[in-house]
VOBA-1610 file (N, C-alpha, C; in pm, whole numbers, padded with zeros to 5 digits, always signed):
BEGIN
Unk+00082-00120+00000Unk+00000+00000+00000Unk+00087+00126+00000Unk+00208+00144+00121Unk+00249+00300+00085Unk+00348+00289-00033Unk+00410+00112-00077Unk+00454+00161-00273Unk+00366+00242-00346Unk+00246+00208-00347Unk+00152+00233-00431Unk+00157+00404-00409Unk+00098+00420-00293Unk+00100+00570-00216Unk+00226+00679-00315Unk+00330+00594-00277Unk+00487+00666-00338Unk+00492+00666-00458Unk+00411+00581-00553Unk+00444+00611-00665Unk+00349+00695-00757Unk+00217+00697-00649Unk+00085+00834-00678Unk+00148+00930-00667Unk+00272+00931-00575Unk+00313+01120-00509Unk+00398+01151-00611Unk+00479+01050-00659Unk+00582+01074-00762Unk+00574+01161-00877Unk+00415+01052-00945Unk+00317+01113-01056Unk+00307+01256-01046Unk+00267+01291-00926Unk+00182+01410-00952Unk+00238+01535-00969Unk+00400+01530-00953Unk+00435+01623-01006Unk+00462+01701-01146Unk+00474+01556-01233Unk+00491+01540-01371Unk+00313+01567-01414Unk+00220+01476-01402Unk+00097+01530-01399Unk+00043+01653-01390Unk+00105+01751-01280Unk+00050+01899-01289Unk+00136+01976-01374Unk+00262+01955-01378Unk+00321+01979-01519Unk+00291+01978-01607Unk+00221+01828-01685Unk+00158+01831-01796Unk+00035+01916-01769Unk-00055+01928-01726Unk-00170+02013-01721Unk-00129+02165-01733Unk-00052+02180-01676Unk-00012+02348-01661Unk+00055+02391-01840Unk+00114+02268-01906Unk+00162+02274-02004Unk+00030+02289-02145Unk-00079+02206-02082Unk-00204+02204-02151Unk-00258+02370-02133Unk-00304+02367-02035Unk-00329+02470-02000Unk-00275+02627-02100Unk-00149+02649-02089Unk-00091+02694-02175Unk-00039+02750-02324Unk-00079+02598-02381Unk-00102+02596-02504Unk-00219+02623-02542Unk-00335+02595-02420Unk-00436+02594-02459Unk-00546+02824-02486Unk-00452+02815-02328Unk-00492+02953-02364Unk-00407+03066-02508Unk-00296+02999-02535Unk-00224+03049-02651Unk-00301+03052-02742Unk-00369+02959-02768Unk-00433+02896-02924Unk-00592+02931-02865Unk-00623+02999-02805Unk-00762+03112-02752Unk-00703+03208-02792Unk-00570+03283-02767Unk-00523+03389-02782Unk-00562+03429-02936Unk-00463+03334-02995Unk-00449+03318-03168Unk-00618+03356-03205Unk-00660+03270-03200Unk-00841+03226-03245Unk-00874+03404-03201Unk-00894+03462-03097Unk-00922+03604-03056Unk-00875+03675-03165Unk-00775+03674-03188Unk-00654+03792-03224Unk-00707+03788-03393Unk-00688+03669-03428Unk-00741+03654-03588Unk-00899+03696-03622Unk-00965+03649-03491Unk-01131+03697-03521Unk-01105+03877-03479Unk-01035+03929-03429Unk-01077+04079-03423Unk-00994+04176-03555Unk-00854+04109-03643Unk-00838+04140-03752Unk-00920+04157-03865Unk-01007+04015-03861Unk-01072+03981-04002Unk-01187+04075-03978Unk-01246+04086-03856Unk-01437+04177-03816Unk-01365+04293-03854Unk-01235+04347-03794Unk-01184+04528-03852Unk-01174+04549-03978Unk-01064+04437-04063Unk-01080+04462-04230Unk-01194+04438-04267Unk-01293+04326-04237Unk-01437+04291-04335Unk-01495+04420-04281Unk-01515+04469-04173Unk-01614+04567-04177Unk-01558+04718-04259Unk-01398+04733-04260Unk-01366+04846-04315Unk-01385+04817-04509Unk-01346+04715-04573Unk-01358+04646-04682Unk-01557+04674-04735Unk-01609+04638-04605Unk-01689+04654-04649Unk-01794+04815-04647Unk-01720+04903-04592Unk-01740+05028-04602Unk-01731+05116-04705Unk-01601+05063-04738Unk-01523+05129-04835Unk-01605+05108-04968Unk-01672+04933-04959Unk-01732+04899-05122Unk-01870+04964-05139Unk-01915+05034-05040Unk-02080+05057-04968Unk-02070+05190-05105Unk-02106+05206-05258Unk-02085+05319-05347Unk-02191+05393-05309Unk-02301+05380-05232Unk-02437+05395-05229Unk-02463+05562-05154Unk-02292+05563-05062Unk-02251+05687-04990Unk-02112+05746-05063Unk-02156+05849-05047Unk-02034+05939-05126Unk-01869+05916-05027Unk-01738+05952-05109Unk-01607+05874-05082Unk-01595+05945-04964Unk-01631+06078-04919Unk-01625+06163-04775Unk-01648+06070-04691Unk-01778+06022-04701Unk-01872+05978-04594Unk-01800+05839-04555Unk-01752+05734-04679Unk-01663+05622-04619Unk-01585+05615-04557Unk-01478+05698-04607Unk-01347+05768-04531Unk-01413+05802-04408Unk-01496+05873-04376Unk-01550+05871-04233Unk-01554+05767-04144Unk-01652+05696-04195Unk-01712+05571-04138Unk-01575+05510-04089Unk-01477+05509-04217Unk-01367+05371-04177Unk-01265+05479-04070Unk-01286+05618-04067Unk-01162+05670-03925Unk-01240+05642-03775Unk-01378+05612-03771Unk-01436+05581-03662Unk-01371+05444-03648Unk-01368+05315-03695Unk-01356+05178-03734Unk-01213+05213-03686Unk-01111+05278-03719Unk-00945+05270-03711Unk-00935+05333-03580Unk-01031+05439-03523Unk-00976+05488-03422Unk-01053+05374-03314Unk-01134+05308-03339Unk-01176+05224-03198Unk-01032+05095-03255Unk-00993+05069-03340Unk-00916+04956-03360Unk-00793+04939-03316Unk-00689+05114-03316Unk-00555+05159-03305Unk-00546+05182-03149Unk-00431+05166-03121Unk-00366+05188-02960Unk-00302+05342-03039Unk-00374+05410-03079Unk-00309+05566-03084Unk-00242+05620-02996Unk-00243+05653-02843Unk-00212+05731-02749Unk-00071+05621-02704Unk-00040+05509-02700Unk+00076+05426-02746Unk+00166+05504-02863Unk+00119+05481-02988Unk+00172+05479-03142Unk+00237+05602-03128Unk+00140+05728-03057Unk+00210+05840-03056Unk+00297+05878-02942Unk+00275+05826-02897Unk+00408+05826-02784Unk+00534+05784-02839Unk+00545+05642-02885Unk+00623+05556-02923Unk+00685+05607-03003Unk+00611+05692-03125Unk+00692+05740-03237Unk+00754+05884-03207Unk+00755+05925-03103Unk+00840+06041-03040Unk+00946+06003-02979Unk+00942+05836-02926Unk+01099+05816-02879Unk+01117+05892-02771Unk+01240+05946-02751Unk+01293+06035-02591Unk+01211+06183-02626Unk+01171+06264-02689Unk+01087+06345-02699Unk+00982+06345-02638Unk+00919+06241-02610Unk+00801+06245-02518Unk+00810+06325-02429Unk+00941+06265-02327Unk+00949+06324-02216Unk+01022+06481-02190Unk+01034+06508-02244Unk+01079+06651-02304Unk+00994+06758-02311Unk+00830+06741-02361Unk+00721+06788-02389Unk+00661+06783-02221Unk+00621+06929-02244Unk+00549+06963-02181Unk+00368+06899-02149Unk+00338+06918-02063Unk+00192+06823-02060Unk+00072+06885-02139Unk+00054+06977-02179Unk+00010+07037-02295Unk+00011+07039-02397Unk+00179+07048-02391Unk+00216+06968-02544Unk+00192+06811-02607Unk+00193+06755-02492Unk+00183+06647-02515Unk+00011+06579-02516Unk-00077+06669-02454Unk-00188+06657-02544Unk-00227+06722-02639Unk-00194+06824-02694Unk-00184+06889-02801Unk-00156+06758-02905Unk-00046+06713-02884Unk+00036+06650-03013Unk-00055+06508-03009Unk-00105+06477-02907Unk-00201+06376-02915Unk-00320+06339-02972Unk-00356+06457-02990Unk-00497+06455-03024Unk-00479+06538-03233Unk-00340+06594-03248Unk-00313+06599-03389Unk-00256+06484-03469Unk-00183+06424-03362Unk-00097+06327-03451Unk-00244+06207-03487Unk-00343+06186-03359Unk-00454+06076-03404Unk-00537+06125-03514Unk-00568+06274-03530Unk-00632+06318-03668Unk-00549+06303-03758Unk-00472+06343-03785Unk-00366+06290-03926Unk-00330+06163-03953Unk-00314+06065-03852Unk-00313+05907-03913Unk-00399+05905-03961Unk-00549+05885-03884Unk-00696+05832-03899Unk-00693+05897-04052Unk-00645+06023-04117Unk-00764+06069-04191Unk-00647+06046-04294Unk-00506+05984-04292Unk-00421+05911-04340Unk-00450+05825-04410Unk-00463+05755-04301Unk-00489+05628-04365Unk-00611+05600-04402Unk-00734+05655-04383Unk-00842+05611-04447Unk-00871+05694-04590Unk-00792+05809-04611Unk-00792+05867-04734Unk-00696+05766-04861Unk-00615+05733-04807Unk-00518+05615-04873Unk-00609+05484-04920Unk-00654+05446-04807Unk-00771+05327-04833Unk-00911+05325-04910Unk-00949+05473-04923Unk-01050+05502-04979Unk-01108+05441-05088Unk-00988+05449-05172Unk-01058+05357-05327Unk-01035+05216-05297Unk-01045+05140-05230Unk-01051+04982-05252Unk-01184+04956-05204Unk-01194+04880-05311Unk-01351+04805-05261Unk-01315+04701-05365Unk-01400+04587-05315Unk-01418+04403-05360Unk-01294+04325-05329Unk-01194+04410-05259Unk-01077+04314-05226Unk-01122+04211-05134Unk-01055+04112-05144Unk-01101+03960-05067Unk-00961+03944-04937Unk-01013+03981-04791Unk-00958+03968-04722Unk-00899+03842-04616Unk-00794+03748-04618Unk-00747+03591-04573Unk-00651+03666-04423Unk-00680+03578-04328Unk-00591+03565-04229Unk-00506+03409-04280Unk-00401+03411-04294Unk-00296+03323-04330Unk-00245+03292-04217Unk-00176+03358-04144Unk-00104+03266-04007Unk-00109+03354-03892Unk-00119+03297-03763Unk-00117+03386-03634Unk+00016+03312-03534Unk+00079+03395-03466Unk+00187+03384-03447Unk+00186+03467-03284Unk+00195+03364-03152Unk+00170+03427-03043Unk+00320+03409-03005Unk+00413+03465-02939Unk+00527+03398-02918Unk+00545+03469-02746Unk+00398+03457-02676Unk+00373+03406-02508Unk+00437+03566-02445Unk+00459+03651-02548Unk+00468+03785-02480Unk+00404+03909-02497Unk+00407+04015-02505Unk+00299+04081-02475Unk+00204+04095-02656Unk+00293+04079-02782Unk+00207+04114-02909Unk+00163+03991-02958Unk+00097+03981-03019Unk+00039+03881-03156Unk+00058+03904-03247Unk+00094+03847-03364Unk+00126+03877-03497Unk+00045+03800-03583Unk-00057+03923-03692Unk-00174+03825-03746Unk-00088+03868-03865Unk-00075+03732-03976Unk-00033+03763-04095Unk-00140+03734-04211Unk-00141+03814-04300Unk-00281+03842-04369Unk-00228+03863-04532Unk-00368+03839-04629Unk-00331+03867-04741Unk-00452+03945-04773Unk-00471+04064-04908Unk-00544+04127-04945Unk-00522+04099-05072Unk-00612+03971-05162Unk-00659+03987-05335Unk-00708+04056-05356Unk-00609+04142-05457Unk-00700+04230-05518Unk-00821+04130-05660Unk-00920+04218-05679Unk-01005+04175-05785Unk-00926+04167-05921Unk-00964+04096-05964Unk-00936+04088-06124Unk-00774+03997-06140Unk-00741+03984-06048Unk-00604+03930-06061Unk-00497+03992-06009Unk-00511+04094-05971Unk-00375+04163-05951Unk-00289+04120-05803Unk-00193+04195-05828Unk-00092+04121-05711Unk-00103+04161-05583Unk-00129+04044-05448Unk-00186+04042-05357Unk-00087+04088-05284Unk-00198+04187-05182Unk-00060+04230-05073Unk-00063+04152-04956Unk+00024+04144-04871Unk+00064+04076-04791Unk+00088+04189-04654Unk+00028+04181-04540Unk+00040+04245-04478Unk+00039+04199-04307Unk+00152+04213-04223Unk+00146+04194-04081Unk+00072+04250-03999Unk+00030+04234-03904Unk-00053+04301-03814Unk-00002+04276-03649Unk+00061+04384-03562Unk+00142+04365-03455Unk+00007+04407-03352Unk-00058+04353-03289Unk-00166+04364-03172Unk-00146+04343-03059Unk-00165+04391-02952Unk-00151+04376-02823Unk-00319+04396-02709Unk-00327+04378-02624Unk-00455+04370-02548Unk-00427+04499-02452Unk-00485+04621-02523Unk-00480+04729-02393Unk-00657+04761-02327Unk-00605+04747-02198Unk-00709+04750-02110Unk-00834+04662-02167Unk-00791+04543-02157Unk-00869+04408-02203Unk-00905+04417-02324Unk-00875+04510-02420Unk-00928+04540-02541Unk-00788+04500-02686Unk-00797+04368-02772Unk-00717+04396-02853Unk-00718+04566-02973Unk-00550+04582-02944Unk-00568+04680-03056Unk-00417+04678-03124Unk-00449+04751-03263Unk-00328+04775-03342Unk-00254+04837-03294Unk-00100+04800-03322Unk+00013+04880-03287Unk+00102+04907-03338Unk+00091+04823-03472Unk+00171+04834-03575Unk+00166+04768-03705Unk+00163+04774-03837Unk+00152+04783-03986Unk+00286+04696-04017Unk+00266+04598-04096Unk+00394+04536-04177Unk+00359+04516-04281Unk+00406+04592-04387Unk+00368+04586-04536Unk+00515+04533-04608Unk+00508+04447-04708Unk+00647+04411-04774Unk+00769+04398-04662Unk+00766+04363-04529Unk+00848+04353-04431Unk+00900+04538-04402Unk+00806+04565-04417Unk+00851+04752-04398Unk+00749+04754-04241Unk+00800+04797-04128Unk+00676+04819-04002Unk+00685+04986-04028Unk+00587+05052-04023Unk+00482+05149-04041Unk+00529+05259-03933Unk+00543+05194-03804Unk+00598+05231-03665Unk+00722+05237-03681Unk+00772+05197-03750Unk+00910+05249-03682Unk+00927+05345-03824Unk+00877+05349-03943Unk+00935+05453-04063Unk+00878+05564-03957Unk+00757+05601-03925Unk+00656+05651-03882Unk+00811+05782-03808Unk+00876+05658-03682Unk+00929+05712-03586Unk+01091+05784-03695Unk+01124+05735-03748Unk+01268+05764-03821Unk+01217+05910-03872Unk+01092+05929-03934Unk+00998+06071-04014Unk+01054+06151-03928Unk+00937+06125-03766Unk+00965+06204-03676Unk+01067+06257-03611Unk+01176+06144-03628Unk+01300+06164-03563Unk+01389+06282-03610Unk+01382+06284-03734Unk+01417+06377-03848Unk+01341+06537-03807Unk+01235+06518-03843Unk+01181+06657-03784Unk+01212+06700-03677Unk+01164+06651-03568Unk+01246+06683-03456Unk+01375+06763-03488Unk+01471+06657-03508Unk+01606+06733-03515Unk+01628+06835-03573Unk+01554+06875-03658Unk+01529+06963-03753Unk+01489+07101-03697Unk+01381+07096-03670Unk+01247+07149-03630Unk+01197+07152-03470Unk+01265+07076-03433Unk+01190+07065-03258Unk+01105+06987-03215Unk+01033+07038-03119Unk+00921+06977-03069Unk+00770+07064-03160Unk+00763+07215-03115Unk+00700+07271-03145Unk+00653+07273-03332Unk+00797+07242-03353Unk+00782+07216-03513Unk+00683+07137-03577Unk+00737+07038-03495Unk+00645+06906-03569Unk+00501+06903-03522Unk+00460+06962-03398Unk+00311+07015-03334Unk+00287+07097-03491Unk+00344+07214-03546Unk+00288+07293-03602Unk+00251+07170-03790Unk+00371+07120-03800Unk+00377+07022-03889Unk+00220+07009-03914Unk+00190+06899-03793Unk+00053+06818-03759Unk-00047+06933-03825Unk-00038+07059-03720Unk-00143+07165-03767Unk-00178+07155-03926Unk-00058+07180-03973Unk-00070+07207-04116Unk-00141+07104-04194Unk-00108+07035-04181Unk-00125+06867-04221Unk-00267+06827-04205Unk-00367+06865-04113Unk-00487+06842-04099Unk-00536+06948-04155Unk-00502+07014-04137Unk-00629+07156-04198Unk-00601+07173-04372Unk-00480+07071-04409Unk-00527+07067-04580Unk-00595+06933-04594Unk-00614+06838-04498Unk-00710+06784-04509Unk-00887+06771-04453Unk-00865+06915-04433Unk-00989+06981-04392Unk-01055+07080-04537Unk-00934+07143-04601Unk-00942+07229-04712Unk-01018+07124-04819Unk-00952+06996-04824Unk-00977+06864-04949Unk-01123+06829-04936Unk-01177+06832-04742Unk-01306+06751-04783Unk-01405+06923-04766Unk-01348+07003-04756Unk-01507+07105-04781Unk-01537+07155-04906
//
């Protein structure tokens, strides 16, 4: 009886091992499954905004900067792409530059995106590697044949919420050209510079849609 006993106690350390190991993999591959279902609902619903002809190209471009700004970790992105500048800026400045730099992506990138419609959007591979991002890798056919883009997607979970954090197009990340731009201005130009930059930068895309 206590062989038996000794060789239950033995087990059970290897046993909760394996479980903790299940466990593990198991919430990884929840992770993945999450991460890929909140890519494909952001492109199908922006894809499918964009094809909606029924509303004029203003009004899509609209629709899809609402869609990008609930999707993007902006107040991250713009931090990030200031580098040691952040902390340099004053707290004014630094909502100032917050709330320009998120109008000029948003109306960025959805002016860029504007003309696609009927592209056919694939999640191809998801890639958790157990630290804080996910990496959804994706393809966009275009219609008629033309050559498909291929695009990364760097996500992370802020405040229980997945969101974007970064763009990989042709192995180019988005975030860091983004930050090299800025880095440049800066040195250039300052802090205040690149605040005024932003200014400029939205209000000719204020001039375009009135």
């Amino acid at each position: 009886m206590e062989e038996r006993v000794k060789r239950i106690l033995r087990f059970i350390p290897s046993a909760l091992a394996g479980f903790a190991l299940i466990v593990i993999v198991s919430s990884a591959k929840a992770n993945e499954q999450e991460a890929a279902a909140f890519i494909s609902n952001l492109a199908n619903q922006a894809l499918q905004t964009l094809g909606d002809v029924s509303i004029p190209l203003e009004a899509r471009e609209e629709k899809l900067r609402v869609l990008l700004q609930d999707g993007f970790a902006m107040k991250f992105i713009g931090r990030y792409v200031l580098g040691k500048y952040w902390k340099k800026m004053t707290a004014a400045q630094q909502e100032e530059y917050q709330k320009l730099f998120a109008e000029w992506t948003l109306r960025t990138y959805s002016s860029r995106l504007g003309g696609y419609k009927n592209q056919k959007f694939t999640v191809v591979k998801v890639i958790d590697n157990g630290k804080k991002d996910i990496f959804v890798k994706t393809r966009i056919n275009q219609p008629g044949g033309g050559d498909p883009i291929d695009c990364d997607w760097r996500i992370r979970k802020v405040n229980g919420k997945y969101k974007i954090v970064d763009i990989g197009i042709a192995g180019i990340s988005m975030l860091l050209t983004q930050k090299r731009e800025f880095a440049s201005l800066l040195n250039r130009n300052g802090i205040n510079g690149l605040i005024e930059m932003l200014r400029v930068r939205n209000s000719k895309f204020t001039a375009m849609s009135s």
